[in-house]
Residue frames as a rotation matrix with the C-alpha (Angstrom) as fourth column:
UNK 1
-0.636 0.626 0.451 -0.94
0.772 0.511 0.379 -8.52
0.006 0.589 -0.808 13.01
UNK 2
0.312 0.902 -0.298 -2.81
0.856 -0.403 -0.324 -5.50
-0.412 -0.154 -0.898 13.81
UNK 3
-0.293 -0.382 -0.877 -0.98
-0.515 -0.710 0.481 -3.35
-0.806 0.592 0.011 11.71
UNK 4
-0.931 0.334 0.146 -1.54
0.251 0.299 0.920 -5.89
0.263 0.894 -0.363 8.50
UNK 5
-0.222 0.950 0.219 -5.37
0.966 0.184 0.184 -5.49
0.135 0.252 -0.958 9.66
UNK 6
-0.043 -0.073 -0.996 -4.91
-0.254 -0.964 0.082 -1.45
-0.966 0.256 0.023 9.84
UNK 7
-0.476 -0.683 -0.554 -3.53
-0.363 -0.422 0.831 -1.95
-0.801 0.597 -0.047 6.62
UNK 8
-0.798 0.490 0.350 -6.22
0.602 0.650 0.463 -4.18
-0.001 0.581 -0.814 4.94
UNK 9
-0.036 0.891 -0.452 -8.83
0.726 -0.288 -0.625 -1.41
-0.687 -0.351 -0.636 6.27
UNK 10
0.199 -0.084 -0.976 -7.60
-0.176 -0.983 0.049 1.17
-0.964 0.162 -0.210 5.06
UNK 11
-0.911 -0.304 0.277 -7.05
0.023 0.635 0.772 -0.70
-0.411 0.710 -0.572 1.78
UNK 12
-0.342 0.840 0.421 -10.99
0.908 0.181 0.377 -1.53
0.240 0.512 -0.825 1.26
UNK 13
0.355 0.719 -0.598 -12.17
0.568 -0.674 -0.472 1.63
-0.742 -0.172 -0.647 2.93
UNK 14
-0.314 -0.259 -0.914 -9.89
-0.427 -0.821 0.379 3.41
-0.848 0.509 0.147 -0.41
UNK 15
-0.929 0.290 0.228 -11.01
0.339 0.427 0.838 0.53
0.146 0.856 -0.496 -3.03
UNK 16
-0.308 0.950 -0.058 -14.63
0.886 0.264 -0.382 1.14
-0.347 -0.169 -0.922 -1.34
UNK 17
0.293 0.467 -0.834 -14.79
-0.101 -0.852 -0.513 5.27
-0.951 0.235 -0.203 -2.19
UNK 18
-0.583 -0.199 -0.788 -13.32
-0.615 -0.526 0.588 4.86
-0.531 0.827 0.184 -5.58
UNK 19
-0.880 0.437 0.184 -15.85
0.378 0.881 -0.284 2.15
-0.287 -0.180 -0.941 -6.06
UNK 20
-0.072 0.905 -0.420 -18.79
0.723 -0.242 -0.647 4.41
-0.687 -0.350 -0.636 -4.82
UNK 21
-0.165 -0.119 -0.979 -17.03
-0.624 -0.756 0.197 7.45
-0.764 0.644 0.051 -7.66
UNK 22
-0.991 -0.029 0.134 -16.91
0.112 0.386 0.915 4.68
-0.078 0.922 -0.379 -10.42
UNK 23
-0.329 0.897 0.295 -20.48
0.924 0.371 -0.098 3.91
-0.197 0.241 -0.950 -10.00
UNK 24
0.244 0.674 -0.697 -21.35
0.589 -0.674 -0.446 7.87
-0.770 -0.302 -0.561 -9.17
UNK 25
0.978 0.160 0.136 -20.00
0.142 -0.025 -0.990 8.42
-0.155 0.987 -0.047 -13.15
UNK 26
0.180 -0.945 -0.275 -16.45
-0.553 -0.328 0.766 8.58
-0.814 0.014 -0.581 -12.90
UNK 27
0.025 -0.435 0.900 -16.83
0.534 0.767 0.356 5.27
-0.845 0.471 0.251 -14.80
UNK 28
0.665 0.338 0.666 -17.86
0.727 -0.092 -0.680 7.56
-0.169 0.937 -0.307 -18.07
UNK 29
0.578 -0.772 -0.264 -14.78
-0.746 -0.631 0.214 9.94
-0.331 0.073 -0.941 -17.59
UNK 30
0.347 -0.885 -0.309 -10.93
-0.368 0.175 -0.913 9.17
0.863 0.431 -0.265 -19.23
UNK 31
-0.547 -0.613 0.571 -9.97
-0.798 0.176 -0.576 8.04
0.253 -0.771 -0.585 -15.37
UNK 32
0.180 0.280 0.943 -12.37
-0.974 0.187 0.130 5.41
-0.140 -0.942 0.307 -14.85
UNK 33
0.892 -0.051 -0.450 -11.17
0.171 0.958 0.230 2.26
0.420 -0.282 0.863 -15.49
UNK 34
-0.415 -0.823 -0.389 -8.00
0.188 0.341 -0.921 3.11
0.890 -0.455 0.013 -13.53
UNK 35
-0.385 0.553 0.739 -10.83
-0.917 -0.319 -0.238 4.04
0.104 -0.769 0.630 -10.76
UNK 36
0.976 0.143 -0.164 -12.10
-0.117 0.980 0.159 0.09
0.183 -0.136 0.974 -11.39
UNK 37
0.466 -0.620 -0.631 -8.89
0.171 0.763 -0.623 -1.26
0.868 0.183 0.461 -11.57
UNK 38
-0.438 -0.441 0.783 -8.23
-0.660 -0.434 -0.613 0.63
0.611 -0.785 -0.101 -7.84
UNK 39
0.177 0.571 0.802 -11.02
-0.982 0.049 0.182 -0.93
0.065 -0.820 0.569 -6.65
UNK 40
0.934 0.078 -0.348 -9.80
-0.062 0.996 0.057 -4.65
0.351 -0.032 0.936 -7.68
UNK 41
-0.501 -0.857 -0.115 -5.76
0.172 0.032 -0.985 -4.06
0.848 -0.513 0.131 -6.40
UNK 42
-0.531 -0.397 0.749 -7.24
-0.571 -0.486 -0.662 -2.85
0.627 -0.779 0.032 -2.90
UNK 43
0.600 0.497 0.627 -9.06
-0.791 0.485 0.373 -5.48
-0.119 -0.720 0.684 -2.34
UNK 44
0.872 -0.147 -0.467 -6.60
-0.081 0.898 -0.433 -8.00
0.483 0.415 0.771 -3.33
UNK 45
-0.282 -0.950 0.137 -3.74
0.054 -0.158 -0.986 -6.43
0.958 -0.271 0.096 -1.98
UNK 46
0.204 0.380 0.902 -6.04
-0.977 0.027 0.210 -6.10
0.055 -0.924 0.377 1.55
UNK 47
0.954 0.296 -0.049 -6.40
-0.270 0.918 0.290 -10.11
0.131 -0.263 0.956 1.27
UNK 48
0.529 -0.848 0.018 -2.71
-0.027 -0.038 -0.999 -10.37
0.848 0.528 -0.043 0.67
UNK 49
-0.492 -0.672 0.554 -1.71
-0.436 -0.360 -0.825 -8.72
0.754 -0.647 -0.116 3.55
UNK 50
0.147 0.302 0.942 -3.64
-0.979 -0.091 0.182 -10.55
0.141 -0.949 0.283 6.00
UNK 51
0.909 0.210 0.360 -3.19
-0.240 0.970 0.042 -14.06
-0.340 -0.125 0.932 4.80
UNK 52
0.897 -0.438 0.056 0.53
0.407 0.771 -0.490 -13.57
0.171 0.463 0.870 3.68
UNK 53
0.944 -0.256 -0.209 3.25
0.109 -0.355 0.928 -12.73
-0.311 -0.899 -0.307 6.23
UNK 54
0.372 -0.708 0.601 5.50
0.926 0.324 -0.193 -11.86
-0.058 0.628 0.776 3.52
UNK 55
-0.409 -0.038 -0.912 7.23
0.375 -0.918 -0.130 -8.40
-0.832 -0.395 0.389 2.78
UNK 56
-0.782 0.143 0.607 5.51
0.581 -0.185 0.793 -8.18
0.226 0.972 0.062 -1.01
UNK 57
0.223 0.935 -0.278 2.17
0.939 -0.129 0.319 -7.51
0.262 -0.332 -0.906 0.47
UNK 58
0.249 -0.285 -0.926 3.84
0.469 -0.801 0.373 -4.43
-0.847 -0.527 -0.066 2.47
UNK 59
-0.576 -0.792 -0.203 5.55
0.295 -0.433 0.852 -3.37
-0.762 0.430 0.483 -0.48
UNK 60
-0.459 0.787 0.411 2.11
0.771 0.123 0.625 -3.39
0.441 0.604 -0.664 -2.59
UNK 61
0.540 0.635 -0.552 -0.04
0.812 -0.566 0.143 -1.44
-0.222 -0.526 -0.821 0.39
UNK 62
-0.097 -0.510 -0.855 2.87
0.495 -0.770 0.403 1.26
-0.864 -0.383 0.327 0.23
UNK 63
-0.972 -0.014 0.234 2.81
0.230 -0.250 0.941 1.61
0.045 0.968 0.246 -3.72
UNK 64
-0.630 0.457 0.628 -0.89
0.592 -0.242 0.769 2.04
0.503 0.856 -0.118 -3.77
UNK 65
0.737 0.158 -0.657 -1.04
0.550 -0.706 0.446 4.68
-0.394 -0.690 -0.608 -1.40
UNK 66
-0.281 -0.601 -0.748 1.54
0.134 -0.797 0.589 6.42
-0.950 0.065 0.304 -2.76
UNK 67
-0.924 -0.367 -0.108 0.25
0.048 -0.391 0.919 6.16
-0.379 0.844 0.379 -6.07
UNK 68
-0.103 0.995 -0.010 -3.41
0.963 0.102 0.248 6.64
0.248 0.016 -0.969 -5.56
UNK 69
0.601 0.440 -0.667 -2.75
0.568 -0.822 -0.030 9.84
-0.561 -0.361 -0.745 -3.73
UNK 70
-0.578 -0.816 0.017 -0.13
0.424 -0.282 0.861 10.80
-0.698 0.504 0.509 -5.86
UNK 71
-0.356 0.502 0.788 -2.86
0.869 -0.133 0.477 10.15
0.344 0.854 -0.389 -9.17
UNK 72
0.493 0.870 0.030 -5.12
0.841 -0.485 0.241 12.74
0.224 -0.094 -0.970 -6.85
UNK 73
0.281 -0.433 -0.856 -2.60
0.270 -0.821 0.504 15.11
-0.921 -0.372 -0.114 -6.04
UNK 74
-0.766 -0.432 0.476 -1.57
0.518 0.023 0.855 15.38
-0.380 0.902 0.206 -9.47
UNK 75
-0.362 0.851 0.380 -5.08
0.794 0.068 0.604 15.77
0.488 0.520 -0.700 -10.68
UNK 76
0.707 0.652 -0.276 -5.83
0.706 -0.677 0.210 18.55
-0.050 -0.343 -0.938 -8.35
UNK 77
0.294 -0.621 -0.727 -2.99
0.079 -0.742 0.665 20.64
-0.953 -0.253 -0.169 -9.42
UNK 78
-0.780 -0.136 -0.610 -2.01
-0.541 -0.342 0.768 20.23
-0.313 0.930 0.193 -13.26
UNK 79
0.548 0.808 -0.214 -5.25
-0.778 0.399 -0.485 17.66
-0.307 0.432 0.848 -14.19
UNK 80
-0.617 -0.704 0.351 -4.68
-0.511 0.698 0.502 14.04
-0.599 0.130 -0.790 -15.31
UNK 81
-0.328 0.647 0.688 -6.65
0.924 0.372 0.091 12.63
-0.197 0.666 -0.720 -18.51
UNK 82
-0.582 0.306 0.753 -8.02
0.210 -0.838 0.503 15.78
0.785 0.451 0.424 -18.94
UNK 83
0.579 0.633 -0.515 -9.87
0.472 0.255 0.844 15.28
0.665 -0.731 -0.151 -15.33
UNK 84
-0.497 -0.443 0.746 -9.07
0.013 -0.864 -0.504 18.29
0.868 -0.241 0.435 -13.43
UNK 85
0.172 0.816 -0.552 -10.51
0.864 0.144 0.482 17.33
0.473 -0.560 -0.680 -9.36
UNK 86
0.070 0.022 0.997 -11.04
-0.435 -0.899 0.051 19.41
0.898 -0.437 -0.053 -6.28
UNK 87
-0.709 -0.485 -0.512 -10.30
0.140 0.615 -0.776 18.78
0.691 -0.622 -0.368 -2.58
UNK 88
-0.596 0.746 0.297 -13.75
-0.775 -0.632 0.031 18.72
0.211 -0.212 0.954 -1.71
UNK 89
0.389 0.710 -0.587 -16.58
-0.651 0.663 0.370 16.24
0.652 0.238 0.720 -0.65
UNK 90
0.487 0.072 0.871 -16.00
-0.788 0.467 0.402 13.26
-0.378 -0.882 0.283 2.07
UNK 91
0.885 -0.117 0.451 -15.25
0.284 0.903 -0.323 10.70
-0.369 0.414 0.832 -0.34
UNK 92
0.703 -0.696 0.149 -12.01
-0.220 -0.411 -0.885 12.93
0.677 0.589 -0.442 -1.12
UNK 93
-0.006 -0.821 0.571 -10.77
-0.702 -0.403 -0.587 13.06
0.712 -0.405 -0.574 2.15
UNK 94
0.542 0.002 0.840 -11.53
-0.701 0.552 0.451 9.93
-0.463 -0.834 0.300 3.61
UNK 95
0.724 -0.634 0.272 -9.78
0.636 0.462 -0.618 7.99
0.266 0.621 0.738 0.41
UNK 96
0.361 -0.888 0.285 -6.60
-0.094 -0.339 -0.936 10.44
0.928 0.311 -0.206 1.27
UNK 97
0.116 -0.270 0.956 -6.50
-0.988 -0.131 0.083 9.41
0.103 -0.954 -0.282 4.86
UNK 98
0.813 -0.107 0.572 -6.76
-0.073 0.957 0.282 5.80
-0.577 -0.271 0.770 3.99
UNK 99
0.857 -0.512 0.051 -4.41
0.025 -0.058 -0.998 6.31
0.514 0.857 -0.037 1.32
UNK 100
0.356 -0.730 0.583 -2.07
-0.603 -0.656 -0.454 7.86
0.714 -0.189 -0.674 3.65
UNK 101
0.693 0.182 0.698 -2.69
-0.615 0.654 0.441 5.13
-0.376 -0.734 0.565 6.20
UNK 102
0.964 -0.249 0.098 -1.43
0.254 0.739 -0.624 2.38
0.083 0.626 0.776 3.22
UNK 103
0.049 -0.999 0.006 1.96
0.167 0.002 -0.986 4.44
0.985 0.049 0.167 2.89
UNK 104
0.077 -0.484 0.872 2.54
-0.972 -0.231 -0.042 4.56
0.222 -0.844 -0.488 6.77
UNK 105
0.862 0.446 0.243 1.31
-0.468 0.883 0.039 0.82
-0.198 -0.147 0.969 7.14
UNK 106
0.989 0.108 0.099 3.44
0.015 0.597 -0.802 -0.18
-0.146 0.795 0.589 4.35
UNK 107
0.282 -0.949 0.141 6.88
-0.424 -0.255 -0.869 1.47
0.861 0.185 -0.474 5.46
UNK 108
0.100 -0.526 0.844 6.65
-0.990 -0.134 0.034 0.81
0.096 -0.840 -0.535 8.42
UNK 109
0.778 0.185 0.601 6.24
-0.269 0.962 0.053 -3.03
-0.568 -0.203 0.797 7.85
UNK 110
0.850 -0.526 0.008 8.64
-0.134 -0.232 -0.964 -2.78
0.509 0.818 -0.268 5.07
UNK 111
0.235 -0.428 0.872 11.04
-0.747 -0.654 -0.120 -1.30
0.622 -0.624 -0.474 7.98
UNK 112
0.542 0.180 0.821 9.82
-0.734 0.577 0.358 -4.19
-0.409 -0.797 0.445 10.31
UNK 113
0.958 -0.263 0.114 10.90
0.285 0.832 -0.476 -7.01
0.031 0.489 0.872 7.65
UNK 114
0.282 -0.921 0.270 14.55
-0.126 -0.314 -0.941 -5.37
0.951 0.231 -0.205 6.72
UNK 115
-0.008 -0.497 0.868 15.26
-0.940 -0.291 -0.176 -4.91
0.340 -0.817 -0.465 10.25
UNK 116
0.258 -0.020 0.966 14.58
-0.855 0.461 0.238 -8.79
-0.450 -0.887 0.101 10.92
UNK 117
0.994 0.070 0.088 16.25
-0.002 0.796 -0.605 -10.19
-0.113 0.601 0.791 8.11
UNK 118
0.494 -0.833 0.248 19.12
-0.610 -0.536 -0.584 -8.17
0.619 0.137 -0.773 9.04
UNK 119
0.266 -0.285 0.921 19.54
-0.951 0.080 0.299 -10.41
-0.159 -0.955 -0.249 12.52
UNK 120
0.695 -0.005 0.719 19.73
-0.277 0.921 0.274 -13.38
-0.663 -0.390 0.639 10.67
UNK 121
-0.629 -0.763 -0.150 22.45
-0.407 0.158 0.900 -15.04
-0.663 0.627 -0.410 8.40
UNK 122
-0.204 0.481 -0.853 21.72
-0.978 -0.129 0.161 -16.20
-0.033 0.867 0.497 4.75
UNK 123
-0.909 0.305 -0.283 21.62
0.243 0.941 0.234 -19.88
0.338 0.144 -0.930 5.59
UNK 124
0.388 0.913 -0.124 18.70
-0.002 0.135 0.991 -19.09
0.922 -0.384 0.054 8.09
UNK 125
0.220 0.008 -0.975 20.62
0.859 0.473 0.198 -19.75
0.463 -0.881 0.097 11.35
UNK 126
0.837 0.056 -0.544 21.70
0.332 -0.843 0.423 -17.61
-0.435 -0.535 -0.724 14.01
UNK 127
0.935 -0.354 0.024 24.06
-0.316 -0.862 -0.396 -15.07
0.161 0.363 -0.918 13.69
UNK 128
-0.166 -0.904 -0.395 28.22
0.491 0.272 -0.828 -16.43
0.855 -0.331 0.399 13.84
UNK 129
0.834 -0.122 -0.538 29.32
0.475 -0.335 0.814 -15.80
-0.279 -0.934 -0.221 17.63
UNK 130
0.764 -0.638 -0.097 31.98
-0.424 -0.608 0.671 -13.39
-0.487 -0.472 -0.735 18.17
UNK 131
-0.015 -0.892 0.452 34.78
-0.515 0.394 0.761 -15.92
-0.857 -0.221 -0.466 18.11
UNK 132
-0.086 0.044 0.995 33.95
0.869 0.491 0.053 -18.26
-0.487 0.870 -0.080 14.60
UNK 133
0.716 0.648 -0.259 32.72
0.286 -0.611 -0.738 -14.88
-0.637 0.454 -0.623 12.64
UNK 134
0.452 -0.694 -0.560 34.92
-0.892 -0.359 -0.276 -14.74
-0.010 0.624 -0.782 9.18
UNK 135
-0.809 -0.575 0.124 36.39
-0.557 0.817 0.150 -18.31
-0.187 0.052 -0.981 9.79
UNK 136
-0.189 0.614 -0.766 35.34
-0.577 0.562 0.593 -21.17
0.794 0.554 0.248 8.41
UNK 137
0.301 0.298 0.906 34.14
-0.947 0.206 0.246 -23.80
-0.114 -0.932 0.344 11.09
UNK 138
0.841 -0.296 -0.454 35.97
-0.037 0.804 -0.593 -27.01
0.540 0.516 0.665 9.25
């Protein structure tokens, strides 16, 4: 659980800075409603993960960390909308450390699920012993 609540921080603390850019005029640039529409996925996808012990949630946090920092890595090398940034300013590099959080969070739960859905069989029970495994039990 304290990894889903890593992951929920680090969620609002990246919806909160692109938040704090919409208001500080991003909103009147060609990027800002996908700068609003960050700030409603990271807070939804924050509630998500804390109140639903599912792997979607994981698989959300990882996508919008990789594709938040992606949008900004993009943008600070060929421009995106015509919105050419810089790696400059607090509000750059604390959104790319929570960002970066989201895609560690998010594999590594990701990682956690696969690896414990692997131990079990598709009915749900344990695993066949040794001796029944491949035979039928009729």
């Amino acid at each position: 659980m304290r990894l889903r609540i890593l992951g929920a921080a680090a969620l609002i603390v990246s919806a909160a800075v692109h938040g704090y850019l919409w208001f500080d005029g991003v909103r009147n640039q060609s990027v800002g409603p996908m700068f609003l529409v960050n700030v409603v996925a990271g807070v939804v996808i924050a509630v998500m993960l804390l109140r639903w012990e599912h792997w979607v949630p994981a698989f959300l946090t990882l996508g919008f960390g990789g594709a938040t920092l992606g949008a900004f890595i993009i943008s600070t090398t060929v421009g995106l909308l015509g919105i050419k940034s810089q790696w400059s300013g607090l509000a750059v590099f604390l959104a790319a450390a929570a960002e970066i959080v989201c895609i560690v969070v998010g594999a590594t739960l990701l990682l956690r699920a696969r690896s414990f859905s692997t131990h079990l069989s598709p009915t749900g029970a344990t695993p066949a012993t040794p001796a029944t495994r491949g035979r039928h039990a009729s």
